[in-house]
N, C-alpha and C positions, 0 to 999 in steps of 0.2 A: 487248331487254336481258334479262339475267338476276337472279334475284334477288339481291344484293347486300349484302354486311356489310361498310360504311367503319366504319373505328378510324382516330378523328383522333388524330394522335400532338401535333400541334401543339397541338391542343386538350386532351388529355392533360397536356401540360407547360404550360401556362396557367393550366390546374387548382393541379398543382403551385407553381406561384408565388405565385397568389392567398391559396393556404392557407399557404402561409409568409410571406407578408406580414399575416397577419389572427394567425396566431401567435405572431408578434411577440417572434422571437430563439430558438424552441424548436427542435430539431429535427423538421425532416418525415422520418420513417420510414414510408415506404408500408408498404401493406396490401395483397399480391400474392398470398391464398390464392387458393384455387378455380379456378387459371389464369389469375390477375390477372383476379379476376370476371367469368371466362369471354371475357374479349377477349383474354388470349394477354399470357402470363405474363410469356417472355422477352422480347415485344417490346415490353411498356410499362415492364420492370424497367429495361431496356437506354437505353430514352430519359430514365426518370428517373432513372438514374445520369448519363446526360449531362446532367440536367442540375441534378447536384448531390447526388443521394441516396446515404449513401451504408449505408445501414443499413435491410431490410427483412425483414418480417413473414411467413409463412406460418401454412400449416393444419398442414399434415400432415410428417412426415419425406420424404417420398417429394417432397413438393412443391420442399423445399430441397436435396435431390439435386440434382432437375433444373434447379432456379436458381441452383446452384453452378458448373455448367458455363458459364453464359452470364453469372455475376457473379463468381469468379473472387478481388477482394480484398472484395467485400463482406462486411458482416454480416446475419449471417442467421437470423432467428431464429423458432425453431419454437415454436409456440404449444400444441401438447399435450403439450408435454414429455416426461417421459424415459419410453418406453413401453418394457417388460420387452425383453429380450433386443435392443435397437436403440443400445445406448452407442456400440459400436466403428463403428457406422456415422453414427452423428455425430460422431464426432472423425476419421476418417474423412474427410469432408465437410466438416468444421470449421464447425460447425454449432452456433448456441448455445438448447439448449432451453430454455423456459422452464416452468419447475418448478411442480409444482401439488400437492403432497403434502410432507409432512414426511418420506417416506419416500426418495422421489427426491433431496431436498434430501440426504439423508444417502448416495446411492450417488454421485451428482454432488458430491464436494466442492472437487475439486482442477482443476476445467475452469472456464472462463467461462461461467455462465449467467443469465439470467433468473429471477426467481421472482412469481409470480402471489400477490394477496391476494385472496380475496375478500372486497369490501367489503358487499355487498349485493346481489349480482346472483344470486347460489347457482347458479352453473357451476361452470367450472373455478377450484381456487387455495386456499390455505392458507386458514386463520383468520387475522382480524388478533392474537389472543391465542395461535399457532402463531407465524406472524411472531416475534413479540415474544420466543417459547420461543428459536426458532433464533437469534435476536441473539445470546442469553446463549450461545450456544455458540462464538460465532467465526463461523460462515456471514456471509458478506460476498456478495451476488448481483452481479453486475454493472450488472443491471437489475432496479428494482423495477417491476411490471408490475397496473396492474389497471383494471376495465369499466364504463362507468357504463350504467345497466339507461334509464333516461328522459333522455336529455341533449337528446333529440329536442326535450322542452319545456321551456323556460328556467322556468316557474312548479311546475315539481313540487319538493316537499320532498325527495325523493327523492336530489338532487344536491346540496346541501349536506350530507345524512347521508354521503352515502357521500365525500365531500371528505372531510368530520372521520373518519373513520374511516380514510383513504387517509393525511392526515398523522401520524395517531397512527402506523398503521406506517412510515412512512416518518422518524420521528425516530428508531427504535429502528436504523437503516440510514445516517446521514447522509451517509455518504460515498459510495454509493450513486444514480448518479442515476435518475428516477425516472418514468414514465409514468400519465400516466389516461387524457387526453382523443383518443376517436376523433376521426372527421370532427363529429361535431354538440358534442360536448365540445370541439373549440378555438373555437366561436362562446358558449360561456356565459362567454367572460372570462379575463383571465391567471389568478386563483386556480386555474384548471384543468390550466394546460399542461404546470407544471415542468419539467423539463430537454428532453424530447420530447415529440412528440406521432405516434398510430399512424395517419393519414388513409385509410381507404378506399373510401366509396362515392360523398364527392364528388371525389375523383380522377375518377374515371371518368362524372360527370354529374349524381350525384342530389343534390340538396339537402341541406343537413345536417340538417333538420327536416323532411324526408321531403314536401317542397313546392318546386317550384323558387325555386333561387335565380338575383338577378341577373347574378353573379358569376362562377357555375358553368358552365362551358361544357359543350354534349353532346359525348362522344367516341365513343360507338354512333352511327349512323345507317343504319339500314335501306329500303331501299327494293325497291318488288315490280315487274312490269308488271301492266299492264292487260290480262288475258288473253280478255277476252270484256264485252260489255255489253248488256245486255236493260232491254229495258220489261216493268216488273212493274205489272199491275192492283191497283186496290182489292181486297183479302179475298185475295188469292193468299196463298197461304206459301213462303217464303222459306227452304230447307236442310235439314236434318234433323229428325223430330219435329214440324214446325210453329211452330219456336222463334221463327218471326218472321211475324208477318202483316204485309201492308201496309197503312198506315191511312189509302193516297190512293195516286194512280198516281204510280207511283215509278219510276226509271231508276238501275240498280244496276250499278255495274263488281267485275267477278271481278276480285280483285290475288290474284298467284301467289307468296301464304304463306298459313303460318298456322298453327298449333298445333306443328305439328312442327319449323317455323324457331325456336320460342319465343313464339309472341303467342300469351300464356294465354287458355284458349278464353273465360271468363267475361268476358273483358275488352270484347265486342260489347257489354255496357250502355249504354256513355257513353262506350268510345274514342273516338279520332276519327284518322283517315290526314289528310295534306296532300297538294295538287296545285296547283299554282301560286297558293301563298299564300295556298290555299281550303281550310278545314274538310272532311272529307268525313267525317258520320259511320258508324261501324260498324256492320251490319247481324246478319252472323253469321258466327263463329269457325268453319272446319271446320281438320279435319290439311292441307289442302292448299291451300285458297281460301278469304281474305276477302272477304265481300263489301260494300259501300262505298256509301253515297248519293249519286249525283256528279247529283241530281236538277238541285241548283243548280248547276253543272256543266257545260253542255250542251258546251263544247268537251274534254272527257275524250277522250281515244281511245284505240285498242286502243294496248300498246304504250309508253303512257303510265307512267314513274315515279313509282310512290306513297312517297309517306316515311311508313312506318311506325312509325321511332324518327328521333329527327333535334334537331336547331336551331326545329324547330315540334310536330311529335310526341311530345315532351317526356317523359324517361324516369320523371319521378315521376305527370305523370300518368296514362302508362299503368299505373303500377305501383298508383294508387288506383283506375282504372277496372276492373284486376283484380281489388281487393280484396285488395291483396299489397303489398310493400315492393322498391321499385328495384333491392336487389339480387338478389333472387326473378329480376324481370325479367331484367336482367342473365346469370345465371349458368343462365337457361333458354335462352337465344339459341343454335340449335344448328350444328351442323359442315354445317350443310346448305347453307346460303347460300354463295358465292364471297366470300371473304374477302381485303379490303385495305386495308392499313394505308399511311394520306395523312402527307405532311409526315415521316414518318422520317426 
């Protein structure tokens, strides 16, 4: 076999459901920047219009170009707003920026857009005492837009400041409907969701508190072959530098990835691959070959597919094994593997 990158679409739109039943009446507005987190923008935008969406998110102008062509009646809406000289190519595109400045607010008057507050998170987005300026002038945004910085943890103070802050603007707008809660902001509760909510990273697999949930299905799944397998002695070392000795005789499979498909090299601590239902842990990260414990293992064979990301390789824990955040992993996954998308 070859190395491999499955995008469940089925499992994508499952995602999809789950988090609109748990948001309970809001709108799901996916969250499709970075190439739909590096799985391919058009084709998870396209199945969750089919199945229901009909209002999404990007990064960049350029992002919403090219998801206009493949969404066609959607809404679409760019999240760095109005950047100098790009107006006529968002009307254009028909494309609805969302506003991050008082100054934008005043070149965008007469088009449908978004406007960002920031509540607390010091990105992008007005003040809530900017807000409250623009009210008094007549600005009416389409969509009130803004981030919650810890939603990850339901116990930080953190997310009730920036609630009371998020309605204070959002009274001086009432007609106005109105956004806060990402993916881990629609699990703190209805006080979070109002009229929408923007879902991204467990769309596509990872936990909303950056820990798998039950809930969540994987829609990455990578798998490598087994390109070779050696008996490694006690005190041998193991790859580049010495970075791994063996600390007992060991039997080790090369799988044919690795840093350059996207499995972040740091991530040999504590990953762990799957093979028939069996742990295999991680030895060491190179650009081209993982190498694997298949000590406990012994019918491994050449040939053999590893599940690197999957339904068992679990994309939040690779993304702690890294020392990094699921959608790190995610949007590091590169064009290198054969790429196909199941259940479309």
């Amino acid at each position: 076999m070859t190395t491999r990158l499955t995008i469940d679409l089925d499992a994508l739109a499952a995602n999809y459901h789950t988090l609109r039943a748990e948001a309970a009446g809001a709108e799901i507005c996916p969250v499709v920047k970075a190439n739909g987190y590096g799985l391919g923008a058009t084709a998870v935008s396209t199945r969750l219009a089919a199945e229901g969406a009909k209002s999404f998110f990007v990064a960049r102008l350029e992002e919403g170009e090219r998801l206009r062509a493949g969404l066609p009646e959607a809404t679409i809406h760019v999240l760095d707003g109005l950047r100098a000289g790009t107006q006529s190519r968002l009307i254009a595109a028909r494309l609805s920026p969302v506003l991050t400045s008082v100054e934008q607010a005043k070149a965008w008057q007469d088009q449908p857009t978004g406007l960002h507050v920031d509540t607390g998170m010091n990105r992008l987005g007005v003040s809530v005492e900017e807000a409250l300026d623009l009210a008094k002038t007549g600005f009416r945004p389409a969509l009130l837009v803004s981030h919650l910085g810890r939603a990850d943890d339901p116990s930080q103070s953190r997310n009730p400041q920036q609630l009371a802050r998020f309605r204070q603007a959002r009274a001086a707008f009432p007609d106005s409907p109105a956004s806060l809660a990402a993916s881990a902001g629609i699990f703190l509760g209805p006080d979070y969701r109002f009229d929408s909510v923007r879902p991204g990273i467990s769309l596509y697999g990872g936990g909303p508190r950056e820990i798998p949930h039950p809930s969540i299905r994987a829609v990455a799944r990578l798998h490598a072959p087994i390109l070779q397998l050696r008996d490694v002695k006690a005190g041998e070392a193991v790859g580049y530098g010495s970075m791994f000795t063996a600390p007992r005789a060991m039997r080790i499979a090369l799988v044919g990835a690795g840093y350059a498909d996207g499995i972040i090299r740091c991530s040999h601590r504590t990953a762990k691959a799957w093979l028939d239902g069996c742990a295999l842990p991680f030895v060491v990260v190179t650009m081209d070959l993982i190498a694997v414990d298949v000590s406990e293992q012994p019918q491994a064979k050449l040939g053999d597919a590893v599940e690197l990301l999957g339904p068992h390789a679990l994309l939040d824990d690779l993304a702690k094994a890294s020392d990094s955040v699921a959608h790190e992993c995610l949007v590091h996954l590169s064009q290198r593997a054969e790429r196909v998308y199941s259940g479309g």
